[in-house]
C-alpha distance (Angstrom), angle and dihedral (degrees) to the residues before:
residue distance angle dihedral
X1 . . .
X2 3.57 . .
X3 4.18 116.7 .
X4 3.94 130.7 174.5
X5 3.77 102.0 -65.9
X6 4.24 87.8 51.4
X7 3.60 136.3 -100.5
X8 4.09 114.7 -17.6
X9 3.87 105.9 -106.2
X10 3.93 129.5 -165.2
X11 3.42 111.2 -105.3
X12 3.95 112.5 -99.1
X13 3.38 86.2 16.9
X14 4.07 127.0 146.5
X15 3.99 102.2 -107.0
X16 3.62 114.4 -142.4
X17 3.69 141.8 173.8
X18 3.74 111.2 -92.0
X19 3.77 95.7 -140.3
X20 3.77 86.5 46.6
X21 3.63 119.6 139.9
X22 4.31 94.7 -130.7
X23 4.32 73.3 52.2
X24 3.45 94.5 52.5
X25 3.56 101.9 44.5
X26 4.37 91.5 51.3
X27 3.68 88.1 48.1
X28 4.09 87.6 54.3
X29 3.75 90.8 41.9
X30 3.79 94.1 53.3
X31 3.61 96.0 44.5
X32 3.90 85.2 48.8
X33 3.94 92.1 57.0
X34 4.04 97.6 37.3
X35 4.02 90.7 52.3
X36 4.21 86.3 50.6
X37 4.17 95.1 43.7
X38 4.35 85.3 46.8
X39 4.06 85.3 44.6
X40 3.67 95.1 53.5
X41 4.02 94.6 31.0
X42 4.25 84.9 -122.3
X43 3.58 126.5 144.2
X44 3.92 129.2 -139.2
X45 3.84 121.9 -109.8
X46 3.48 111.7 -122.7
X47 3.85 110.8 -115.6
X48 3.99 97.9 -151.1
X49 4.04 89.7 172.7
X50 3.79 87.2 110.0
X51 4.11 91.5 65.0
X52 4.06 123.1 -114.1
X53 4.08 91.0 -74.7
X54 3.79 97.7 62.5
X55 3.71 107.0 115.6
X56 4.15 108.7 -128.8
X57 4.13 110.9 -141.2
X58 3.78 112.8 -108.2
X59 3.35 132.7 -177.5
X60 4.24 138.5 177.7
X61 3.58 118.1 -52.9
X62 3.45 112.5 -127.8
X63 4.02 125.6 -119.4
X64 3.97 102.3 -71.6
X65 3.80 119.0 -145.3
X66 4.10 90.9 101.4
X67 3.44 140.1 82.3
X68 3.95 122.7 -92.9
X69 3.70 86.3 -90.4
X70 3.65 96.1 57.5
X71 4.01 90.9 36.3
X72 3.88 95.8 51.3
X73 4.14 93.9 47.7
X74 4.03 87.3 58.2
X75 3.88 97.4 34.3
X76 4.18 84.5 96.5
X77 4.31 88.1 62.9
X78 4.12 86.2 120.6
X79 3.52 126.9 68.0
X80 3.78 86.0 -161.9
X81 3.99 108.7 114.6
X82 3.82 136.4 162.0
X83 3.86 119.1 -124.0
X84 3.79 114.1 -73.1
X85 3.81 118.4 -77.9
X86 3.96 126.8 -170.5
X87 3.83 112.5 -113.4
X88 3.46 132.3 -174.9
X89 4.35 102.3 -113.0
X90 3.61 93.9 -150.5
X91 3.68 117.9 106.5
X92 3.90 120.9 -161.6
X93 4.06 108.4 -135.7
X94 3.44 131.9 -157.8
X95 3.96 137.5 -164.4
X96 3.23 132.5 -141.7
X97 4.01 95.8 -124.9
X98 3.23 94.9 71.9
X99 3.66 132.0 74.2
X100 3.71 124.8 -85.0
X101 3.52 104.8 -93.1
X102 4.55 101.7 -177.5
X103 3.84 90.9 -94.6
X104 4.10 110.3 119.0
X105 3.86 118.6 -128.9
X106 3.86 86.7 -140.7
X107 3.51 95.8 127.5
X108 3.50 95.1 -114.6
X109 4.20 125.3 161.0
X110 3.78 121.8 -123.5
X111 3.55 93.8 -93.5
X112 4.28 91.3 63.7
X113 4.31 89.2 -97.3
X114 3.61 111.2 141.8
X115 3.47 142.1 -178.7
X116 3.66 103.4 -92.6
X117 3.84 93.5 67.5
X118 3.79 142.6 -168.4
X119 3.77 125.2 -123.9
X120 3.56 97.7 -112.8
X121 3.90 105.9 -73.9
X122 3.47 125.8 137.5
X123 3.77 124.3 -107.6
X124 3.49 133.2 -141.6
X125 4.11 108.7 -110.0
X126 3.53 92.2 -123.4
X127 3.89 147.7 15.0
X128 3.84 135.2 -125.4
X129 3.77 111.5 -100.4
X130 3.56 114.3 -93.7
X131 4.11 99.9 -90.4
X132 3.65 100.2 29.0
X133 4.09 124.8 139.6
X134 3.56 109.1 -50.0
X135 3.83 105.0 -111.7
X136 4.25 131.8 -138.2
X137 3.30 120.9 -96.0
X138 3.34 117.2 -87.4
X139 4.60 125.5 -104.8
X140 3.75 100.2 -91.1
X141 3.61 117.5 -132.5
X142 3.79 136.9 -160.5
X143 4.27 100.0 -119.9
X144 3.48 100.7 -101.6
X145 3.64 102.3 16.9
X146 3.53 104.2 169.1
X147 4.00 92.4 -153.5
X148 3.65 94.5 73.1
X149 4.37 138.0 30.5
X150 3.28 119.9 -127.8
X151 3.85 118.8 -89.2
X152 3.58 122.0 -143.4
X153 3.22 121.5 -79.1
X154 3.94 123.7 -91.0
X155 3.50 127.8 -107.5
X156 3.89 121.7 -99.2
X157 3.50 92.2 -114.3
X158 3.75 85.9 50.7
X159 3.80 101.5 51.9
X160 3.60 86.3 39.7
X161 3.74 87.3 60.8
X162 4.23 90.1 44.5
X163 3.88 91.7 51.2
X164 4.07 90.2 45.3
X165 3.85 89.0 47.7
X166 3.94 95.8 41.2
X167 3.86 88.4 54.5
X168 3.52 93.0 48.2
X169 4.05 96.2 48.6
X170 3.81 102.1 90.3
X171 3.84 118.8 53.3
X172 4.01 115.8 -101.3
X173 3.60 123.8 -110.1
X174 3.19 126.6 -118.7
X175 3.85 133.4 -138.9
X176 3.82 143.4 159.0
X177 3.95 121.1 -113.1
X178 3.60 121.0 -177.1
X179 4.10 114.8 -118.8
X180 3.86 90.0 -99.6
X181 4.03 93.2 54.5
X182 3.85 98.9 33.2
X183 4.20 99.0 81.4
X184 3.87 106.7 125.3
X185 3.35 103.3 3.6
X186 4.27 110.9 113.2
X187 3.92 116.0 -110.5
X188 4.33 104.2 -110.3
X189 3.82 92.3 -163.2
X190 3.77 124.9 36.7
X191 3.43 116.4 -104.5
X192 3.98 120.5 -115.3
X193 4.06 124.5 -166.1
X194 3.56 106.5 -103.3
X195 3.79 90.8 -165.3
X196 3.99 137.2 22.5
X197 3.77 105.4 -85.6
X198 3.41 98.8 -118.9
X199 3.73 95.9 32.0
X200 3.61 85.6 -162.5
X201 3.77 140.1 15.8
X202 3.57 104.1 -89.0
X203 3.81 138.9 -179.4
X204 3.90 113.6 -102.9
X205 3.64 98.3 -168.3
X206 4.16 136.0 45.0
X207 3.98 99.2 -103.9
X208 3.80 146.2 87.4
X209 3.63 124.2 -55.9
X210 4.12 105.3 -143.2
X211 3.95 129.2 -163.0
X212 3.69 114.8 -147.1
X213 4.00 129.8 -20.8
X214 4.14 121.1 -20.2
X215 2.76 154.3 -75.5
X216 3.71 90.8 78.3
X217 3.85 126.3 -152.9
X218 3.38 122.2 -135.9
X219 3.78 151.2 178.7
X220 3.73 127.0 -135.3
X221 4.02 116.1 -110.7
X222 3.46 146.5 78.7
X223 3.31 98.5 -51.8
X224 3.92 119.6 -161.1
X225 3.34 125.6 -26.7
X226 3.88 144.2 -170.3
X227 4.01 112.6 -86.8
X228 3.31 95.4 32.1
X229 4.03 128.8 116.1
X230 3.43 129.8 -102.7
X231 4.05 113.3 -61.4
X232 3.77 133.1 -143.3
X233 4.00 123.1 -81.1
X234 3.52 110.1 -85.5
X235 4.08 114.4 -117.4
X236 3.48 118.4 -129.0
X237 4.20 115.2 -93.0
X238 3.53 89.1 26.6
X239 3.98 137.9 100.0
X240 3.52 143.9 -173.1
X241 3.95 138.3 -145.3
X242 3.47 106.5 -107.3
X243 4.08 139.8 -179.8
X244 3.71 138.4 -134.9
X245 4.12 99.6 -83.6
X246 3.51 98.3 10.0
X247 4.03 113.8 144.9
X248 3.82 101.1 -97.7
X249 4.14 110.1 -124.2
X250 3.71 112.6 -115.8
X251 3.53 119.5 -92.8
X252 3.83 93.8 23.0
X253 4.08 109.9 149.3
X254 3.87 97.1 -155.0
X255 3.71 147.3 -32.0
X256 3.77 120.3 -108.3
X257 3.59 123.0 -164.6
X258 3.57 134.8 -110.7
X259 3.85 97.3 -114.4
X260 3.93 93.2 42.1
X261 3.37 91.5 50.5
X262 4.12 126.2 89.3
X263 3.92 117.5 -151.4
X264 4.07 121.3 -155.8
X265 3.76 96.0 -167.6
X266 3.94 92.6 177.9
X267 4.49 88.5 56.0
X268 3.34 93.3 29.6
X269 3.38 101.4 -127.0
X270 3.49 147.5 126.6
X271 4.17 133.2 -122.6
X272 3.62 124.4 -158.2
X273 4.35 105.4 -139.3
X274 3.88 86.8 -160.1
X275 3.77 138.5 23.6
X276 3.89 113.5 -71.4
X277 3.91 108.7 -135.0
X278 3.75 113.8 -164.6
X279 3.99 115.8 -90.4
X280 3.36 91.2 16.8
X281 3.95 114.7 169.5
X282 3.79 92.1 -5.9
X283 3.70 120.0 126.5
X284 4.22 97.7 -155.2
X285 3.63 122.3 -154.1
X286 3.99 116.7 -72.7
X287 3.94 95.2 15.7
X288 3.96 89.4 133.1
X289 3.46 103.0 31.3
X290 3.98 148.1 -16.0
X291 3.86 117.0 -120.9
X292 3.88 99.1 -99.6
X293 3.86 92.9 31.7
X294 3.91 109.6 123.9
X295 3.76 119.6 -115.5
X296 3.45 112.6 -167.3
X297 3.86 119.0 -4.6
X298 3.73 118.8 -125.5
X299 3.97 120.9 -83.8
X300 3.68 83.5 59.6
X301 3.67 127.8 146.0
X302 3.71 119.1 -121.1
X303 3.86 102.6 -122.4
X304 3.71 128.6 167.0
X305 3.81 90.2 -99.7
X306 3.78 92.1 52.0
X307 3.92 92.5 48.7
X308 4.02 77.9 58.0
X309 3.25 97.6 44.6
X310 3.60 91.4 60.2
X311 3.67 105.0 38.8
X312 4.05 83.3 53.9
X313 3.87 89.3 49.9
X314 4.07 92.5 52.2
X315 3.90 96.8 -95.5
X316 4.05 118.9 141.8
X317 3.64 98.0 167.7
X318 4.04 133.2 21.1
X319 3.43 140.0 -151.4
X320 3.64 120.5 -112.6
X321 3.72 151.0 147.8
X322 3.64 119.0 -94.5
X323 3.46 115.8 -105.9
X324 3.75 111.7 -103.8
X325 3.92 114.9 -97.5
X326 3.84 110.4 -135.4
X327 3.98 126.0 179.6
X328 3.73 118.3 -155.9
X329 3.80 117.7 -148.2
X330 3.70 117.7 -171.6
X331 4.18 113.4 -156.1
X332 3.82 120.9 -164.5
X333 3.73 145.5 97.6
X334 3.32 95.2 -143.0
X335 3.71 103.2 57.9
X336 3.75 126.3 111.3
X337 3.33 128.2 -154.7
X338 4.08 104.3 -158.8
X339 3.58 131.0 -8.8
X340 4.11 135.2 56.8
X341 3.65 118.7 -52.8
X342 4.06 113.3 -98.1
X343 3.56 140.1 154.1
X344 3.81 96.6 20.7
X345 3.70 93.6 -51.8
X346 3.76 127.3 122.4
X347 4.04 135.5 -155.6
X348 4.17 104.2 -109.6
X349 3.80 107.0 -105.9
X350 3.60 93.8 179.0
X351 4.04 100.6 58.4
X352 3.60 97.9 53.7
X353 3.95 96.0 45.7
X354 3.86 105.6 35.1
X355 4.17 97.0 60.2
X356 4.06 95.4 49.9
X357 4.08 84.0 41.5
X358 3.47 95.2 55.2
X359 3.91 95.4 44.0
X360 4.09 81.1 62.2
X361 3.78 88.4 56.5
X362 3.70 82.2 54.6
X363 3.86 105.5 -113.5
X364 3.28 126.6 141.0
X365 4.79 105.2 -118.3
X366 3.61 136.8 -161.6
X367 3.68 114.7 -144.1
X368 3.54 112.3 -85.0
X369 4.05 121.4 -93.9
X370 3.63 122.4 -150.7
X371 3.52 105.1 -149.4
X372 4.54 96.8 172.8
X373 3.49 114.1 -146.2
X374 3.57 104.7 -34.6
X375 3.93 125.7 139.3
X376 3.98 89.8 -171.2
X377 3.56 91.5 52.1
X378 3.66 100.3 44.8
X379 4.01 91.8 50.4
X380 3.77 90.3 47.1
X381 4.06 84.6 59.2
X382 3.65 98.8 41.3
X383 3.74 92.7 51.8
X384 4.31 95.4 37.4
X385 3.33 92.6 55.4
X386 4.03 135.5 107.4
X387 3.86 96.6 -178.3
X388 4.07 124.5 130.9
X389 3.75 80.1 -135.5
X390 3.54 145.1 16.9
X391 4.07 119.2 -161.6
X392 3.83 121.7 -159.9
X393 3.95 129.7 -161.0
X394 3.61 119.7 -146.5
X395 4.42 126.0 -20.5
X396 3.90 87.0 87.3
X397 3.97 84.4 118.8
X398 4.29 134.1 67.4
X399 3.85 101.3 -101.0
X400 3.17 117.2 137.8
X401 4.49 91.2 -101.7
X402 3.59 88.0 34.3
X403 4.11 99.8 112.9
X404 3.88 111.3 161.0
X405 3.49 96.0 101.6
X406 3.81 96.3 41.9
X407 2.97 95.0 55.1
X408 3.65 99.8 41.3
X409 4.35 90.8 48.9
X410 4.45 73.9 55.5
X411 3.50 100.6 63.1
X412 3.79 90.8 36.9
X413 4.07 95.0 -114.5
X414 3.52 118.3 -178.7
X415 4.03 117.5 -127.9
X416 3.16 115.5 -134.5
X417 3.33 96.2 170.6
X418 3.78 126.0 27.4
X419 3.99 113.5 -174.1
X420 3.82 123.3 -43.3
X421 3.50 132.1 -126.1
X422 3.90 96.9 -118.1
X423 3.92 130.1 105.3
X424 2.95 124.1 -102.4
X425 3.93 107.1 31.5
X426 3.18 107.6 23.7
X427 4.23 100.8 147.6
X428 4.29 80.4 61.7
X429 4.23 112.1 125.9
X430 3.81 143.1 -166.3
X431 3.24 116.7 -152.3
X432 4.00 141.8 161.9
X433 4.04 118.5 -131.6
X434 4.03 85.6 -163.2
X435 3.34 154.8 -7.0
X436 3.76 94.0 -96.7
X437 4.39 96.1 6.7
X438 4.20 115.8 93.7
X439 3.71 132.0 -74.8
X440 4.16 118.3 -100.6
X441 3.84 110.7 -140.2
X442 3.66 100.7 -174.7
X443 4.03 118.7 -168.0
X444 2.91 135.0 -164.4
X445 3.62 116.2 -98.2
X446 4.44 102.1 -124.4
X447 3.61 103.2 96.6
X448 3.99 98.3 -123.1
X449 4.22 84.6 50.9
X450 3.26 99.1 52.5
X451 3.91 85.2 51.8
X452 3.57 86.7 55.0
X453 3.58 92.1 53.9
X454 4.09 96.4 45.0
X455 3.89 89.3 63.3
X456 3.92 98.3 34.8
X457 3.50 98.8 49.3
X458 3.85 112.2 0.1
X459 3.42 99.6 55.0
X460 3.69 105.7 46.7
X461 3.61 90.1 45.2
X462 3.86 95.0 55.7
X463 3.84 94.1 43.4
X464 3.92 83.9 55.1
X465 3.83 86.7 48.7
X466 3.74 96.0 45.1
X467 3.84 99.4 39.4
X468 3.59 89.9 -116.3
X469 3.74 113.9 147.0
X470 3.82 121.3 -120.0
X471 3.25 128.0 -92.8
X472 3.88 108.1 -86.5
X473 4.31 101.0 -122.6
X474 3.66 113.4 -126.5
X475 3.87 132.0 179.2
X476 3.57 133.1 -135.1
X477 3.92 135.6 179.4
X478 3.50 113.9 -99.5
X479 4.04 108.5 -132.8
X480 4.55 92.0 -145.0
X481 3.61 138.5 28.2
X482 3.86 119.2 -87.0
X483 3.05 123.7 -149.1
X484 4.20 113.1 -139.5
X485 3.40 142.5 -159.8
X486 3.73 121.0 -95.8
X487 3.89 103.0 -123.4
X488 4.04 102.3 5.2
X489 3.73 137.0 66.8
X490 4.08 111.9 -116.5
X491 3.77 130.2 -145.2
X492 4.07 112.2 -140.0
X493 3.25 126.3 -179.1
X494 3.59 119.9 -108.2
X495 3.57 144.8 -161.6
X496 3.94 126.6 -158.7
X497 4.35 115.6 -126.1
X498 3.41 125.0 -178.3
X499 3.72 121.1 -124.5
X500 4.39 122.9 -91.2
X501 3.47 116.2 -131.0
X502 3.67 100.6 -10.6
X503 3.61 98.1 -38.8
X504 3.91 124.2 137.6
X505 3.73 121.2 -90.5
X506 3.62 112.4 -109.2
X507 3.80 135.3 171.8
X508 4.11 125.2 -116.2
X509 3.32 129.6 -147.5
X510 3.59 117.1 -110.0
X511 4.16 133.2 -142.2
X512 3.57 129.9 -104.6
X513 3.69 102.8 39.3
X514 3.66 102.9 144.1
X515 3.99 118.9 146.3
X516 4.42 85.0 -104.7
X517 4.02 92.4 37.3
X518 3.85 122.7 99.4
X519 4.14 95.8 168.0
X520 4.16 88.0 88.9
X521 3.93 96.9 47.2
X522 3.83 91.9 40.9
X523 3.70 91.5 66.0
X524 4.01 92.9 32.5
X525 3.93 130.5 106.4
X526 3.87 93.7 -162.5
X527 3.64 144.2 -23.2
X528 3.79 126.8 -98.1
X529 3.87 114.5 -124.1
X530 3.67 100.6 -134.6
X531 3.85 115.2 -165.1
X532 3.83 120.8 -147.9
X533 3.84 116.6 -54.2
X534 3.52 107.2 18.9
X535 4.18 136.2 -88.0
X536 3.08 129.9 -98.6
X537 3.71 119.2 -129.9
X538 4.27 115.5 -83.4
X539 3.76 87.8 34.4
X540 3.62 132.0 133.3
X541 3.52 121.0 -107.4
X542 3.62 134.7 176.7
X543 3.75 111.1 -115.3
X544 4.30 125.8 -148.1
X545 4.04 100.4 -156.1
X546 3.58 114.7 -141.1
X547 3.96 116.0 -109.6
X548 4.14 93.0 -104.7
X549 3.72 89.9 30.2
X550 3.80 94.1 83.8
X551 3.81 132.4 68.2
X552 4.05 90.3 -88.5
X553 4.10 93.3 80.9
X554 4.27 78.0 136.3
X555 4.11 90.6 74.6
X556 3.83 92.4 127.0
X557 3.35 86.5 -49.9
X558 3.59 88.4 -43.1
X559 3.94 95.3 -93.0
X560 3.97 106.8 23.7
């Protein structure tokens, strides 16, 4: 991004003229190889001959919304370029007949350059390792304050950390949802007994409850059942039919089942087909819990089991924090909302998936509103509306229709965060309208990059908002070599195998997972965090589940 003082350069780096002709003729050259890799579906061998500190030339992604075709004819939109750097021209290609190999159809050049590109700013050569210190928020700056240049972007583990840390900076709500409306919303108070759990010894099996040694007299009947109100002390010698959560009778030694049990109708008594140990199949009074005793603690996710929980411990309603209200606006011309693609229109991937994805984050969406490319429009629905968060598609760039940050340097938004250094999505932003007004996550607008964005920004930020605790990190193997980006972290889209003959389970990489490509995610179950430069396969990687991919498919039915 280019401030006051000029475009941002690498240190030691050979300053040129942006319009330069030696400029010019790179920019056409990488545009030449990007649109043949996205033709083809190949990815670029990274060339790592220039050591892990060699800065690689970025410049603004385009507007997303369109196929790599579309994304890698705009991807030369800034004039802002770092100093000239030999490359290696040669591209390697792959097809999709032959087996997955680790490489990533992503469309990227031999130098690690993709598609979904950055607006010229430099990039720190490598990342923090995926649980390092958590770090301070970053200055905030005005977009396009003239008093200060751009610094490079964060990390992902960094803005991860700003978006958790934003969502957690104002003090949750609280309010009270009765048992039937309270699924996936988190607990805001902890959750005390307000009863003994049992409130009264009860029976935990079908049976006879017997006082004192056998045999056991008895009467014919129904014996005791469930429902019913305390019953008379139990004499000595004698027993009683009883069923599963029946109040036990006072002085009753033990319960015996129905199938260990021996009946002589004609004496009338009964026969014990094992020994009878004292308390036996009774659940006494308290066993679960005390009255007072917490339950859960607060932070909690509503789950079925808690909802039963509480009912069983006297609760009809529960406090919790609102869900988080989030409006979707969709930006671009180009977009269609039904039909076949024609005339260099394209169907809207974004507005269908986004709203039902952001329900599985647990938040609370408006339907999504297409607004085009209109500045007017998209500052009448920043400042109308009441939403904890407002998501954008696509405009996160410089183009000429690309408005986001316009708009946003307008209203006198703070960024919190300004681009990341992750592939795909990059160009994505967090930013604040207002002190006390919602947060702007703006993605970028190819479908894989605004993915990207959803789970490095989005969804830390509306955990913090909700009170929902972050996603514990876990590591897998990963079952083939990928291929990384020099400086940034990548995403890739993973799926889960179980391990052959005693092996461990791992995850593999999957196909298609190009910045405009939703084929690879659509059959994932979480993306692999890929640090700087690639894995090789049987390595460790940290793994971001999918919202339906873990054991919480219940989430209101995970997308209604």
């Amino acid at each position: 991004m280019t401030g006051s003082d000029g475009p941002h350069r690498e240190p030691g780096s050979d300053v040129r003229a942006p319009g330069s002709a030696s400029e010019r003729a790179r920019e056409e050259e990488e545009r030449a190889v990007e649109q043949a890799l996205a033709l083809v579906g190949g990815s670029g061998r990274s060339d790592r001959s220039g050591g892990a500190g060699e800065p690689a030339s970025r410049s603004r992604d385009s507007r997303g919304h369109r196929g790599p075709r579309d994304e890698d004819l705009n991807a030369g939109r800034s004039s802002n370029t770092h100093a000239d750097r030999s490359r290696d021209p040669r591209a390697h290609r792959s097809s999709d007949s032959h087996p997955y190999d680790g490489r990533d159809n992503d469309g990227r050049d031999n130098d690690g350059r993709d598609n979904d590109r950055r607006d010229g700013r430099a990039t720190p050569a490598t990342a923090p390792a995926p649980g390092s210190e958590q770090p301070p928020l970053p200055d905030r700056t005005l977009p396009g304050d003239p008093a200060k240049t751009s610094p490079p972007p964060p990390s992902w583990d960094r803005a991860r950390a700003v978006a958790a840390r934003a969502g957690r900076g104002r003090p949750p709500a609280t309010i009270r949802l009765t048992l039937d409306r309270a699924l996936g919303h988190v607990l805001a108070e902890a959750l005390g007994a307000l009863t003994d759990l049992p409130s009264f010894d009860t029976s935990a099996m079908d049976g006879w409850a017997v006082a004192g040694p056998g045999p056991w007299a008895f009467e014919a009947g129904a014996g005791l059942l469930a429902g019913r109100g305390p019953a008379a002390a139990l004499p000595d010698g004698t027993a009683v039919r009883i069923a599963t959560g029946a109040r036990v009778p006072p002085e009753t030694t033990a319960v015996i089942r129905s199938e260990h049990a021996h009946v002589d109708e004609a004496r009338g008594l009964l026969h014990a087909r094992r020994s009878v140990v004292t308390g036996q199949d009774i659940r006494p009074r308290g066993q679960e819990c005390r009255s007072g005793e917490q339950l859960v603690p607060a932070g909690t996710v509503v789950t079925p089991a808690v909802l039963g929980l509480a009912a069983a411990a006297g609760y009809d309603a529960l406090p919790v924090v609102p869900r988080p209200r989030v409006d979707i606006l969709v930006l671009g011309d180009e977009l269609l909302n039904a039909g076949l693609p024609h005339d260099g229109l394209i169907r809207d991937a974004l507005g269908p998936m986004l709203g039902p994805w952001l329900r599985a984050l647990g938040a609370e969406v408006s339907g999504a509103r297409r607004l085009g490319d209109d500045a007017g429009a998209l500052r009448d629905a920043l400042t109308s509306s009441d939403a904890d968060l407002i998501v954008t598609t696509g405009g996160t760039a410089a183009g000429p229709v690309d408005h986001v940050h316009p708009v946003l340097e307008d209203l006198g938004a703070e960024l919190l965060v300004h681009g990341v250094a992750v592939r795909p999505g990059h160009p994505m932003l967090l930013a604040r309208l207002s002190a006390d007004g919602p947060y702007l996550v703006g993605l970028p607008g190819n479908p894989l990059a605004a993915v990207s964005g959803l789970l490095t920004l989005a969804e830390p930020l509306l955990a913090g908002i909700a009170g929902r605790p972050a996603q514990d990190p876990y590591r897998a193997l990963v079952h083939a070599e990928v291929h990384g980006h020099p400086h940034d972290t990548r995403l890739v889209p993973v799926v889960h195998r179980p391990g052959r003959a005693g092996g461990r389970d791992h995850v593999a990489p999957l196909r298609y997972n190009g910045p405009a490509m939703l084929r690879g995610i659509a059959a994932a179950d979480g993306l692999a965090v890929v640090p700087p430069g690639g894995v090789r396969s049987g390595t460790e990687v940290e793994i971001l589940d999918l919202p339906w991919a873990p054991a919480t498919p219940w989430t209101e039915g995970c997308f209604t």
